[in-house]
LOVEX-280373 format. One line per 5 residues: their letters; for each residue x, y, z of C-alpha. Coordinates in pm, 1 decimal, padded with zeros to 6 digits. Example, Ala and Ser with C-alpha at 12.3 -4.5 7.8 and 13.67 -1.06 7.14 Angstrom:
! LOVEX-280373
AS	01230.0:-00450.0:00780.0; 01367.0:-00106.0:00714.0
***
This chain:
! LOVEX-280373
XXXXX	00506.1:17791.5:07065.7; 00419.3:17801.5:06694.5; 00146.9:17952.6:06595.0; -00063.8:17759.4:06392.3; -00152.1:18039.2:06138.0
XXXXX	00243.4:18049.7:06087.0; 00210.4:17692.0:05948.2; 00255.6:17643.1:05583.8; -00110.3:17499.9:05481.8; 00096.5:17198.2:05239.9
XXXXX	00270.6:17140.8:05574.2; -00043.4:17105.3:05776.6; -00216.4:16888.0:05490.0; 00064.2:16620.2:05479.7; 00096.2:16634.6:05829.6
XXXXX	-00254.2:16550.5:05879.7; -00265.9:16287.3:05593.5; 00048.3:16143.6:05845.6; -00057.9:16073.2:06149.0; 00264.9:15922.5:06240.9
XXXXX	00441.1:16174.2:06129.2; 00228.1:16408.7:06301.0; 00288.6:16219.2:06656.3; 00611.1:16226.6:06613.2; 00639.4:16597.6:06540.1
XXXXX	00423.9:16694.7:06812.1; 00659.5:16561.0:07071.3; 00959.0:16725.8:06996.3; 01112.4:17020.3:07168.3; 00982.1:17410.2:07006.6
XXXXX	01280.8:17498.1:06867.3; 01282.3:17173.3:06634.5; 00946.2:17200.5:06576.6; 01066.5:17561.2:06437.0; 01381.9:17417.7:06263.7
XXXXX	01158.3:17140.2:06054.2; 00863.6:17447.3:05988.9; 01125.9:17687.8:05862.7; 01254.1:17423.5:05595.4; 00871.7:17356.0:05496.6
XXXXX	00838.7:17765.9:05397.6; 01150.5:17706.1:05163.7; 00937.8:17432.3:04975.7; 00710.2:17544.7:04686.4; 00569.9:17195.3:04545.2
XXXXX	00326.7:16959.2:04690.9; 00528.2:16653.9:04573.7; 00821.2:16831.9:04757.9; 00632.9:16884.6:05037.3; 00485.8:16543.1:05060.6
XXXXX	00880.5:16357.3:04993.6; 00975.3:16648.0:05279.9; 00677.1:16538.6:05586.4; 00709.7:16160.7:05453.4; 01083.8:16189.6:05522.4
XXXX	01139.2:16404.0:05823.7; 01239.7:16166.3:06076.8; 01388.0:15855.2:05820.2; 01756.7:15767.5:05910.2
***
């Protein structure tokens, strides 16, 4: 399980400001819940970040 401390806080802000995104997210296995958190680390802006939660399950 992923701790919540290990979240990025921009990750945890868009998430929250997403609540779709954030239903979405919950329900998905740990390890691509891991997958999708490790690729939020590697972001440094908030306008990333925001283009990166808004985008995370769009096909």
């Amino acid at each position: 399980m992923i701790n919540n401390e290990e979240l990025p806080i921009g990750f945890t802000m868009e998430l929250a400001m997403h609540s779709d995104v954030l239903n979405h997210f919950a329900q998905l296995p740990e390890s691509e819940k891991e997958s999708i958190v490790n690729e939020a680390r590697q972001i440094n802006s908030h306008d990333e970040m925001r283009s990166y939660v808004e985008n995370m399950f769009v096909k």
